[in-house]
Predicted model as a PDB file, atoms N, CA, C, CB and O in Angstrom, pLDDT in the B-factor column:
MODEL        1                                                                  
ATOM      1  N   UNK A   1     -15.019  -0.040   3.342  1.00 69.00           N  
ATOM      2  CA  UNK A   1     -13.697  -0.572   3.030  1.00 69.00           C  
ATOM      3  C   UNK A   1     -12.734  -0.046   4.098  1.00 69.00           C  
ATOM      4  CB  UNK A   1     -13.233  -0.160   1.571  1.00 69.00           C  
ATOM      5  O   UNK A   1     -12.464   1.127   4.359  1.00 69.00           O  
ATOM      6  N   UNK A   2     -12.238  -1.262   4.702  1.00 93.00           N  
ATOM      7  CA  UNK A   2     -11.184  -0.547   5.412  1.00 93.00           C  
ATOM      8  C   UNK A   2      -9.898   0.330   4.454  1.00 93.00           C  
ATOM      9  CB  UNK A   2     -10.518  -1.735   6.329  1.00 93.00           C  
ATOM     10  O   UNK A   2      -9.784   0.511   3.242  1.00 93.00           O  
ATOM     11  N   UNK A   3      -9.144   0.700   5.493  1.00 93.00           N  
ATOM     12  CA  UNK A   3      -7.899   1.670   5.311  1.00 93.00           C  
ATOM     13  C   UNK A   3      -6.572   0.932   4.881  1.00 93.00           C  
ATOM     14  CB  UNK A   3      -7.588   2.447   6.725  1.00 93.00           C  
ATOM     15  O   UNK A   3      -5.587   1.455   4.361  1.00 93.00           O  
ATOM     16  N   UNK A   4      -6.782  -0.577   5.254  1.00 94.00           N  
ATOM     17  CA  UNK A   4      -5.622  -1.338   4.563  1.00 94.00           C  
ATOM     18  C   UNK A   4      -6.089  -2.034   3.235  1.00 94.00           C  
ATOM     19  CB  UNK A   4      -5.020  -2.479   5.565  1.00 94.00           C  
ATOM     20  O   UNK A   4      -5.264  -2.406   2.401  1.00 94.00           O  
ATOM     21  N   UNK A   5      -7.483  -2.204   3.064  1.00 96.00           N  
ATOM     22  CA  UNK A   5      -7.713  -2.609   1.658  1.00 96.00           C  
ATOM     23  C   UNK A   5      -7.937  -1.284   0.747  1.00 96.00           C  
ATOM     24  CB  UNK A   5      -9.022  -3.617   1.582  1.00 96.00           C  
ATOM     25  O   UNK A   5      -7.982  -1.322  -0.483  1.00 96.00           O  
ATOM     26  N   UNK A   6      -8.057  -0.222   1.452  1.00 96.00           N  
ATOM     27  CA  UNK A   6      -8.179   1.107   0.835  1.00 96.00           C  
ATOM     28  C   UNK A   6      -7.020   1.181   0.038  1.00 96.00           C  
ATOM     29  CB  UNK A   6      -8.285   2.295   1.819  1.00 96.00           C  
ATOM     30  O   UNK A   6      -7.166   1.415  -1.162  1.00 96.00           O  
ATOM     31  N   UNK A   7      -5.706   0.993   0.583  1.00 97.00           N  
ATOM     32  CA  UNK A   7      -4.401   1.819  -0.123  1.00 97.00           C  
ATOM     33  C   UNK A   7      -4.198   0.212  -0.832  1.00 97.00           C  
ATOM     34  CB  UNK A   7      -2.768   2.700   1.180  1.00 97.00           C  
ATOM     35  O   UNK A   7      -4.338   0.147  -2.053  1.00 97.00           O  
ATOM     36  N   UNK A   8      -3.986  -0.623  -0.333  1.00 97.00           N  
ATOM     37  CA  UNK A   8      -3.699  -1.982  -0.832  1.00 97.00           C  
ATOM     38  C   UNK A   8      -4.294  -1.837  -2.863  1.00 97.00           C  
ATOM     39  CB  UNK A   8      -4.863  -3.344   0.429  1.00 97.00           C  
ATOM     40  O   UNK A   8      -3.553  -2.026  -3.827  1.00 97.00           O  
ATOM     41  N   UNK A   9      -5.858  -1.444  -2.907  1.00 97.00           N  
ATOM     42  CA  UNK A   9      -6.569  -1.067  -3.926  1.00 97.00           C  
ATOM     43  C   UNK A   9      -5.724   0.092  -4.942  1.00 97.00           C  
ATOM     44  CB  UNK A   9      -7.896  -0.557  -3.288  1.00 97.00           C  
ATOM     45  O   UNK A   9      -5.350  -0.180  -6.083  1.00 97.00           O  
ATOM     46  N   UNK A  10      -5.533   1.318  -4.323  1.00 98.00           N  
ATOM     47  CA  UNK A  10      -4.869   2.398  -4.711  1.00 98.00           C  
ATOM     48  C   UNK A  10      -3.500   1.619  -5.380  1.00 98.00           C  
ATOM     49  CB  UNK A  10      -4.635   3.484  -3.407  1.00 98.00           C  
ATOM     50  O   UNK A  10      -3.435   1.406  -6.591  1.00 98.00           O  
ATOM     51  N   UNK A  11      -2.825   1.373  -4.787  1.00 98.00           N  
ATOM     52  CA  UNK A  11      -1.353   0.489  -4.911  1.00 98.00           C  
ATOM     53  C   UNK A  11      -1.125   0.202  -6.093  1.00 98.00           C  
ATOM     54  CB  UNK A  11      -1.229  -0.856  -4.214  1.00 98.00           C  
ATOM     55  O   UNK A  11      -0.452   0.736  -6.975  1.00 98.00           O  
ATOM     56  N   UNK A  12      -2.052  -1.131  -6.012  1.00 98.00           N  
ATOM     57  CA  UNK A  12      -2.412  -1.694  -7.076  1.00 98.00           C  
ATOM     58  C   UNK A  12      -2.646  -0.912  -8.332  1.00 98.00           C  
ATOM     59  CB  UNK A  12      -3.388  -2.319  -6.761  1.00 98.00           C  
ATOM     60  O   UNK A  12      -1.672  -0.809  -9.077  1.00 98.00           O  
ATOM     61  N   UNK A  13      -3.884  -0.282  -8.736  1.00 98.00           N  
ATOM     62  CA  UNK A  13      -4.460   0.706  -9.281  1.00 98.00           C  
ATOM     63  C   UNK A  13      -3.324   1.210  -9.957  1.00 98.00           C  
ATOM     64  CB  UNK A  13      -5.171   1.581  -8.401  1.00 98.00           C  
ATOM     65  O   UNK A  13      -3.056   0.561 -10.969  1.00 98.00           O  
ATOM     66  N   UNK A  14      -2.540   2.204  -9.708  1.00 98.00           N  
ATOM     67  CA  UNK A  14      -1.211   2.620  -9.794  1.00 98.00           C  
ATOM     68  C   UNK A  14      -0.387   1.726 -10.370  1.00 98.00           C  
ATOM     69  CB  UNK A  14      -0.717   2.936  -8.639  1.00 98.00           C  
ATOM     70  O   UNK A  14      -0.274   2.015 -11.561  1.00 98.00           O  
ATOM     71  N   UNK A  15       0.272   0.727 -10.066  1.00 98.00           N  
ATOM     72  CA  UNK A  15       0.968  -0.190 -10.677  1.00 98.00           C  
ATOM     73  C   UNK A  15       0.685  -1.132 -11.961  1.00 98.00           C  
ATOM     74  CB  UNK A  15       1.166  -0.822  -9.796  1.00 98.00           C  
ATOM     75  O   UNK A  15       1.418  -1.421 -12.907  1.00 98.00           O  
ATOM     76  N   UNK A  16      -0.996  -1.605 -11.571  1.00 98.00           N  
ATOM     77  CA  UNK A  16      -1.042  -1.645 -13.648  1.00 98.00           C  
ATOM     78  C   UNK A  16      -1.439  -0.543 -14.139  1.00 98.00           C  
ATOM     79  CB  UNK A  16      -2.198  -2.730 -14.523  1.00 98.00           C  
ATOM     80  O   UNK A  16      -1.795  -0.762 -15.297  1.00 98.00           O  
ATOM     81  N   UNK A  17      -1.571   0.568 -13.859  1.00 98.00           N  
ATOM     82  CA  UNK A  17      -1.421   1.676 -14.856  1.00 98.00           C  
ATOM     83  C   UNK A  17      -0.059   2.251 -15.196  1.00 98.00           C  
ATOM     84  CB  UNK A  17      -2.186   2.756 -14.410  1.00 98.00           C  
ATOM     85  O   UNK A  17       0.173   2.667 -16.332  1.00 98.00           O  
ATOM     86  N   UNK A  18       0.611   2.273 -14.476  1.00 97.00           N  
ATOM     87  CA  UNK A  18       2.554   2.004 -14.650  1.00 97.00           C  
ATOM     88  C   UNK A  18       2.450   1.213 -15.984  1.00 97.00           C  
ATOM     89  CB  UNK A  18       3.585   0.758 -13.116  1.00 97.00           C  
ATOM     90  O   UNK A  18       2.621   1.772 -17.067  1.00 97.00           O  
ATOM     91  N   UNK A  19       2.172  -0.060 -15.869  1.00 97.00           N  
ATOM     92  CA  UNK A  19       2.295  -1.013 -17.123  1.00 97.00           C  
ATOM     93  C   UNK A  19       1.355  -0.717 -17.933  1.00 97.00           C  
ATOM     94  CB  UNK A  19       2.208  -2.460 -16.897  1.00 97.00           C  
ATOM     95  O   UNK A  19       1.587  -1.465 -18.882  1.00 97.00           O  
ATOM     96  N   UNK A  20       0.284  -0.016 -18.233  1.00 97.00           N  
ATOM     97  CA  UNK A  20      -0.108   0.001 -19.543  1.00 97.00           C  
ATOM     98  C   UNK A  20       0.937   1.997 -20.210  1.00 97.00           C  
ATOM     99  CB  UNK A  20      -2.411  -0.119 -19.459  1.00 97.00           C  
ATOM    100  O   UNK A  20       0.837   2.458 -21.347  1.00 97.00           O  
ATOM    101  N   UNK A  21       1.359   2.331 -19.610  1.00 96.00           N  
ATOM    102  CA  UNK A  21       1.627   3.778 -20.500  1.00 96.00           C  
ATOM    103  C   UNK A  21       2.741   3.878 -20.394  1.00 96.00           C  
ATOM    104  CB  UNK A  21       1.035   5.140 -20.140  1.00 96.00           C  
ATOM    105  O   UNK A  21       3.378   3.286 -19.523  1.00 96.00           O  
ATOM    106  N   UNK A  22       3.432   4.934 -21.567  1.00 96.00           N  
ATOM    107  CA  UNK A  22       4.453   4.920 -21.926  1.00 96.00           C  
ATOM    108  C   UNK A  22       5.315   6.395 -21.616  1.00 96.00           C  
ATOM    109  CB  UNK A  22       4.261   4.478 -23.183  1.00 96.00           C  
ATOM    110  O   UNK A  22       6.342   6.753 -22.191  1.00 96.00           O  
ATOM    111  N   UNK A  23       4.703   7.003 -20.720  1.00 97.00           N  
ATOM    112  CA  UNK A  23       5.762   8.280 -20.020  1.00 97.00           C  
ATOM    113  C   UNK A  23       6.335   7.598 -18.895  1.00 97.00           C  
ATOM    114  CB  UNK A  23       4.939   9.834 -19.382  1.00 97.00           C  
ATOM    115  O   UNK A  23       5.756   6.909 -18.055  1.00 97.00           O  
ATOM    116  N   UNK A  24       8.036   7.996 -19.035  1.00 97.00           N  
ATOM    117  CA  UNK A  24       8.948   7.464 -18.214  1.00 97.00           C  
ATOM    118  C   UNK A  24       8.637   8.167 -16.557  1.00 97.00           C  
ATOM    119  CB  UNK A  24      10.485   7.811 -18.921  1.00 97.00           C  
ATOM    120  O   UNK A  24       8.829   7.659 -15.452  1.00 97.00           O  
ATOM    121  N   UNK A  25       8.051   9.612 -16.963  1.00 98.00           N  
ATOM    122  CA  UNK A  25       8.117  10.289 -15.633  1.00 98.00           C  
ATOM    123  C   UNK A  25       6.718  10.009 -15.028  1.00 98.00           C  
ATOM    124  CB  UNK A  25       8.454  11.933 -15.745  1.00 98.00           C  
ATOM    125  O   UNK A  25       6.502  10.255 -13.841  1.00 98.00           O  
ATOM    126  N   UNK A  26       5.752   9.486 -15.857  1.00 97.00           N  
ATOM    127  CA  UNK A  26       4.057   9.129 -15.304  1.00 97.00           C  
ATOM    128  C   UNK A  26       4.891   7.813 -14.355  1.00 97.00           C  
ATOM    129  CB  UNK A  26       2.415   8.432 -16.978  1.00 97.00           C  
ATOM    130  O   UNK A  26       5.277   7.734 -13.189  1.00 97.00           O  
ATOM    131  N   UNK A  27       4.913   7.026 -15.361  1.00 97.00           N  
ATOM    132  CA  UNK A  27       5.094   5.376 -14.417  1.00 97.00           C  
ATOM    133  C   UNK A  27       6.016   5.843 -13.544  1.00 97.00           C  
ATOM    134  CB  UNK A  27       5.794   3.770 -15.288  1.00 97.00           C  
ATOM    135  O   UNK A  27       5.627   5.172 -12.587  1.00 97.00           O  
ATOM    136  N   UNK A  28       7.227   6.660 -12.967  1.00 98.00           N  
ATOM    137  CA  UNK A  28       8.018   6.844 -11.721  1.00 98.00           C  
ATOM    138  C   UNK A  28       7.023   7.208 -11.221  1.00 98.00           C  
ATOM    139  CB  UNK A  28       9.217   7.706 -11.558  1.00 98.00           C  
ATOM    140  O   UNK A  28       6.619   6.330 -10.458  1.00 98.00           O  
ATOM    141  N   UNK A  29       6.343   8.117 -11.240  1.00 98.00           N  
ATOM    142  CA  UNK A  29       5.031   8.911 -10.284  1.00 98.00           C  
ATOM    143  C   UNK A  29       4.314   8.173  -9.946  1.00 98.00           C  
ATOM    144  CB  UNK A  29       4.107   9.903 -10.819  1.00 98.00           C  
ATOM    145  O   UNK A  29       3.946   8.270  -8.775  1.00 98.00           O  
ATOM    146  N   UNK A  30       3.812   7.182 -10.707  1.00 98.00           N  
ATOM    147  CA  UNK A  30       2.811   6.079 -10.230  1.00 98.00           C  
ATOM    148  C   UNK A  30       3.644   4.939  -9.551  1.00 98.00           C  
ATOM    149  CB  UNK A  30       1.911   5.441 -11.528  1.00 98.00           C  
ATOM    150  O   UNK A  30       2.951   4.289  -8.768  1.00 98.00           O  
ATOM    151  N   UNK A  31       4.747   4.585  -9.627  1.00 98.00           N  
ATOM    152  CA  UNK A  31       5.350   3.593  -8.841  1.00 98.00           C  
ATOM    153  C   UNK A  31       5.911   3.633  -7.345  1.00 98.00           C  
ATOM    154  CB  UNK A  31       6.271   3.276  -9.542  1.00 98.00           C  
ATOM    155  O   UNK A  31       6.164   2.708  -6.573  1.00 98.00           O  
ATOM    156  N   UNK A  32       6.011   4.900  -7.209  1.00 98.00           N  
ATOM    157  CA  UNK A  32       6.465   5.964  -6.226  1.00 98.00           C  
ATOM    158  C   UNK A  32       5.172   6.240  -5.140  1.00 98.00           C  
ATOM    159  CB  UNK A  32       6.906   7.446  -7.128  1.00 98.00           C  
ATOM    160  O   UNK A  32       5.270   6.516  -3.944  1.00 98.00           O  
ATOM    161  N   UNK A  33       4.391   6.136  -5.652  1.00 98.00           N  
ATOM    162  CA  UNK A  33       2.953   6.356  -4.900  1.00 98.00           C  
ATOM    163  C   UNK A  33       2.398   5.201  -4.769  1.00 98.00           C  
ATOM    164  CB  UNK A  33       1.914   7.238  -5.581  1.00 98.00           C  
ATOM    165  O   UNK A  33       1.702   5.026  -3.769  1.00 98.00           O  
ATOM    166  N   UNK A  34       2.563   4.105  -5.749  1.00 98.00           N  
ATOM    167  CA  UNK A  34       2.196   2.633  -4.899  1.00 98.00           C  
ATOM    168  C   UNK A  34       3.435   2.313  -3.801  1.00 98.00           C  
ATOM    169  CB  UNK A  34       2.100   1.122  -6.141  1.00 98.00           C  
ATOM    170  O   UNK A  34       2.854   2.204  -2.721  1.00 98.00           O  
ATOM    171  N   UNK A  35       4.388   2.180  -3.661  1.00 98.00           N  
ATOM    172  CA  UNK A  35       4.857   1.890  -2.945  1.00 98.00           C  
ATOM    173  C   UNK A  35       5.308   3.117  -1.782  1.00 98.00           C  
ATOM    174  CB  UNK A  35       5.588   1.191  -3.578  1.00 98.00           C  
ATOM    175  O   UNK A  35       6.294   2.979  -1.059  1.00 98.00           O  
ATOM    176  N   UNK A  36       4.569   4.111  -1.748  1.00 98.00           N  
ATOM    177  CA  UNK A  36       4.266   4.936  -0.675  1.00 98.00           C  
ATOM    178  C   UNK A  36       2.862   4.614   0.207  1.00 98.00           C  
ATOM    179  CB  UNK A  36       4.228   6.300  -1.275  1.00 98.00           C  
ATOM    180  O   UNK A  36       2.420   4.930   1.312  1.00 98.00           O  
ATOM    181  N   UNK A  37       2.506   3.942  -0.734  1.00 97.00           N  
ATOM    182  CA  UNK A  37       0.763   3.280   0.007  1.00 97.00           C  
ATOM    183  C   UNK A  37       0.950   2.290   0.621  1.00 97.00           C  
ATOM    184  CB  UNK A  37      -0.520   2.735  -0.984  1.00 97.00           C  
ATOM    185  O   UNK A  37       0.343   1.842   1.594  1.00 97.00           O  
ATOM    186  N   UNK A  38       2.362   1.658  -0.285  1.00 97.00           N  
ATOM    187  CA  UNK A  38       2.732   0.056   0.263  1.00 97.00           C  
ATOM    188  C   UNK A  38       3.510   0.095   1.764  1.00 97.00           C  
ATOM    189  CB  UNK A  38       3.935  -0.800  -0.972  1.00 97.00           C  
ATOM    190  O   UNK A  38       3.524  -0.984   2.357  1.00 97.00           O  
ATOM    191  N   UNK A  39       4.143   1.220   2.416  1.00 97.00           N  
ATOM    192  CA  UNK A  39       4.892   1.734   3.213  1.00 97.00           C  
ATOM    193  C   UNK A  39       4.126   1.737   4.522  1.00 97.00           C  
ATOM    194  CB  UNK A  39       5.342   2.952   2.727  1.00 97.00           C  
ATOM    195  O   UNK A  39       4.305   1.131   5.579  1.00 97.00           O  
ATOM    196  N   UNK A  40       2.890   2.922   3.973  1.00 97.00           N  
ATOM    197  CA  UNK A  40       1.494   2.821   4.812  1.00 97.00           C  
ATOM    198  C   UNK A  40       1.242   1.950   5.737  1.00 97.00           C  
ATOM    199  CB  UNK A  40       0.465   2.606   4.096  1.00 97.00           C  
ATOM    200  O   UNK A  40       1.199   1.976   6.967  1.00 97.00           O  
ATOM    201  N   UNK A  41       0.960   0.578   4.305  1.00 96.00           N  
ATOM    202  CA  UNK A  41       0.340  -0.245   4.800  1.00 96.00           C  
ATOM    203  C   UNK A  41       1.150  -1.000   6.212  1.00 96.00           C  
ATOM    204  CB  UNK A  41       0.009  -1.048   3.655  1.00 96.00           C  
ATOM    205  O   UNK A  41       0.742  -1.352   7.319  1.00 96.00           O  
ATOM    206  N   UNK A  42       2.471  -1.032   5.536  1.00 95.00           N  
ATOM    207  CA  UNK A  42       3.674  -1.843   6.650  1.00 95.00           C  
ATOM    208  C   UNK A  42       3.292  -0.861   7.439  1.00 95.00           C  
ATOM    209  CB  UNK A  42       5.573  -2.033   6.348  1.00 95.00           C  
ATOM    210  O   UNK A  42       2.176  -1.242   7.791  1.00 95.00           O  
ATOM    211  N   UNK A  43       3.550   0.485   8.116  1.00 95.00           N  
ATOM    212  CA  UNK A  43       3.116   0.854   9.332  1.00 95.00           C  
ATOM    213  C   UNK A  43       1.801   0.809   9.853  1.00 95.00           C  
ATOM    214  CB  UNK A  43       3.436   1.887   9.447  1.00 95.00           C  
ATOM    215  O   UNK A  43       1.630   0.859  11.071  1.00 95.00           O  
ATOM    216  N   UNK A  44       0.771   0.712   8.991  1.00 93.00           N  
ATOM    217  CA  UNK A  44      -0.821   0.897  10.069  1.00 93.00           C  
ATOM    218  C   UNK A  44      -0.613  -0.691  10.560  1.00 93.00           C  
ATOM    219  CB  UNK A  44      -2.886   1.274   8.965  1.00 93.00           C  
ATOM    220  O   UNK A  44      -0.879  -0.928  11.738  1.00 93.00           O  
ATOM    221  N   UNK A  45      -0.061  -2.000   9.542  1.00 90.00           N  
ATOM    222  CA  UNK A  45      -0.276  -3.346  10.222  1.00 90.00           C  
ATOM    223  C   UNK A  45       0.781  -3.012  11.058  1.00 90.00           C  
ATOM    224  CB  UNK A  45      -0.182  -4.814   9.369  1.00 90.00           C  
ATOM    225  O   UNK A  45       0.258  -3.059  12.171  1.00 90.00           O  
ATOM    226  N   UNK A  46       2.039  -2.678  11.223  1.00 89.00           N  
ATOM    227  CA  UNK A  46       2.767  -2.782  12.487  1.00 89.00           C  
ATOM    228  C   UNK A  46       2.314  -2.190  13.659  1.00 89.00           C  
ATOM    229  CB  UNK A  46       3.932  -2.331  12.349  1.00 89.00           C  
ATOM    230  O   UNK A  46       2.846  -2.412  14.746  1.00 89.00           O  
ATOM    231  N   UNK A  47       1.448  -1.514  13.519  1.00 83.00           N  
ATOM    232  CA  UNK A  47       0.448  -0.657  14.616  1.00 83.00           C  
ATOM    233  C   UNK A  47      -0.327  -1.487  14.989  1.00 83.00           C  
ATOM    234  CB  UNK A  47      -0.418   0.555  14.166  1.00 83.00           C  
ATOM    235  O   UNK A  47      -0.630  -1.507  16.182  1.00 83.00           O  
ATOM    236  N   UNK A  48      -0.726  -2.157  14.340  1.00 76.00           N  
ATOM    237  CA  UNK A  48      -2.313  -3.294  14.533  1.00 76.00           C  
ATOM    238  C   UNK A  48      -1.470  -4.357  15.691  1.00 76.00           C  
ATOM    239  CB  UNK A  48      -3.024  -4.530  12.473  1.00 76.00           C  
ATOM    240  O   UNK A  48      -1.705  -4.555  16.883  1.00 76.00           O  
ATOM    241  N   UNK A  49      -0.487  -4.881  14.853  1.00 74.00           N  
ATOM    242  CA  UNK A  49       0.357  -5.944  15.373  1.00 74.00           C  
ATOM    243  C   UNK A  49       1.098  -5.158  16.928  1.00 74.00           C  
ATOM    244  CB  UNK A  49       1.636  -6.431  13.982  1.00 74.00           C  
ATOM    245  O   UNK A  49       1.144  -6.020  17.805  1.00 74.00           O  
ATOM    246  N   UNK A  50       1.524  -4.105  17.308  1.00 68.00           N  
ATOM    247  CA  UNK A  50       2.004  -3.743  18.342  1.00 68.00           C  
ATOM    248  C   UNK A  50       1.210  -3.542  19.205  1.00 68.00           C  
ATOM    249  CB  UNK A  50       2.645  -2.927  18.240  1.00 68.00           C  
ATOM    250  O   UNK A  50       1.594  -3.441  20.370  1.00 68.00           O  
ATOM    251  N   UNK A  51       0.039  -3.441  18.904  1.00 59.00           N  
ATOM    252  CA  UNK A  51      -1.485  -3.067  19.899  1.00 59.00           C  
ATOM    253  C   UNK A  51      -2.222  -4.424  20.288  1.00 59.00           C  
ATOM    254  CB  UNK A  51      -2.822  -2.039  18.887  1.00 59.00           C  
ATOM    255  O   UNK A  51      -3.284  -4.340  20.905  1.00 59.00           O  
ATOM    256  N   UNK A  52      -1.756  -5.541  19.987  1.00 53.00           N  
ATOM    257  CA  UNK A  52      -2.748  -6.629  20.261  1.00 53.00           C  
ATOM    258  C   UNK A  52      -1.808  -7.088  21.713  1.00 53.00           C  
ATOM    259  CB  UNK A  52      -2.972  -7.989  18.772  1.00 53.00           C  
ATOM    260  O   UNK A  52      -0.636  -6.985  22.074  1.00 53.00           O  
ATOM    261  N   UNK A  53      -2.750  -7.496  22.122  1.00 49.00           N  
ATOM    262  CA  UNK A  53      -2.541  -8.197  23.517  1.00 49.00           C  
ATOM    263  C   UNK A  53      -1.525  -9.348  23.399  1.00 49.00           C  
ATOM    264  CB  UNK A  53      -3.955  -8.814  24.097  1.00 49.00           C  
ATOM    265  O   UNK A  53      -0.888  -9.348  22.345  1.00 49.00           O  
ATOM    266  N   UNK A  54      -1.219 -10.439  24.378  1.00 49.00           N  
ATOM    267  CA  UNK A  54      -0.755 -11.414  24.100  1.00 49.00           C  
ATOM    268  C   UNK A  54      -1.107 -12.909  23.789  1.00 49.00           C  
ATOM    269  CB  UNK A  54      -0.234 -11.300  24.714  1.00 49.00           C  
ATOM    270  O   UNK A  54      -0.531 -13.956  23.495  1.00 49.00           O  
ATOM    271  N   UNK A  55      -2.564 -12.361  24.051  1.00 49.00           N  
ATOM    272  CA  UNK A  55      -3.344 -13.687  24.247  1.00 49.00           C  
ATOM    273  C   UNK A  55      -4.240 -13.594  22.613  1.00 49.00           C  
ATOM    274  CB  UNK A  55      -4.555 -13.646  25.976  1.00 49.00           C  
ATOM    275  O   UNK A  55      -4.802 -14.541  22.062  1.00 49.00           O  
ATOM    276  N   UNK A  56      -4.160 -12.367  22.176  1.00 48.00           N  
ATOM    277  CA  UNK A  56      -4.544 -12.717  20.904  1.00 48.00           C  
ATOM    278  C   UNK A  56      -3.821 -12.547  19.803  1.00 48.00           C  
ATOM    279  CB  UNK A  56      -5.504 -12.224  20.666  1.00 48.00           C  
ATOM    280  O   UNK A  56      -4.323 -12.154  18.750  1.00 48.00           O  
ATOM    281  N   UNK A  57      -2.590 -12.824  19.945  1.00 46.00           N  
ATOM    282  CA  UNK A  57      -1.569 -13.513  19.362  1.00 46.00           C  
ATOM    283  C   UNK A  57      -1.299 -15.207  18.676  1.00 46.00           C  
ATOM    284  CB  UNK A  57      -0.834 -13.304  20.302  1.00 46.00           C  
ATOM    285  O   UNK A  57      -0.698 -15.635  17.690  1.00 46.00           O  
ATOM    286  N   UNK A  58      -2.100 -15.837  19.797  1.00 45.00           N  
ATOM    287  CA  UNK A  58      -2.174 -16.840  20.071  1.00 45.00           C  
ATOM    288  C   UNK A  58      -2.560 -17.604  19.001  1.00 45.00           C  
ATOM    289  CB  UNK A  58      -2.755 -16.890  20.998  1.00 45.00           C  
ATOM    290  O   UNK A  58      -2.701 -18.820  19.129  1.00 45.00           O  
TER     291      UNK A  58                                                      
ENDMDL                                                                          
END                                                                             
């Protein structure tokens, strides 16, 4: 598994477990950490995307 379907998975994971439980400070913790994975992800693809050539852009 790559490293962007890695956290993409995690993310997720995290966020319906947010929705099934009922501690106010669990679901911040878990929402907080998917969208710290989700952050990730925007920088490793902006890395991917700043490293490609121009021709494979195309």
């Amino acid at each position: 598994m790559n490293t962007i379907k890695y956290l993409e998975d995690q993310a997720a994971r995290a966020e319906r477990l947010a929705k099934r439980i009922t501690d106010t400070l669990t679901i911040e913790k878990l929402l907080t950490f998917a969208g710290e994975r989700r952050r990730e992800i925007e920088v490793i693809a902006g890395k991917h995307r700043g490293t490609r050539s121009p021709q494979t852009m195309l």
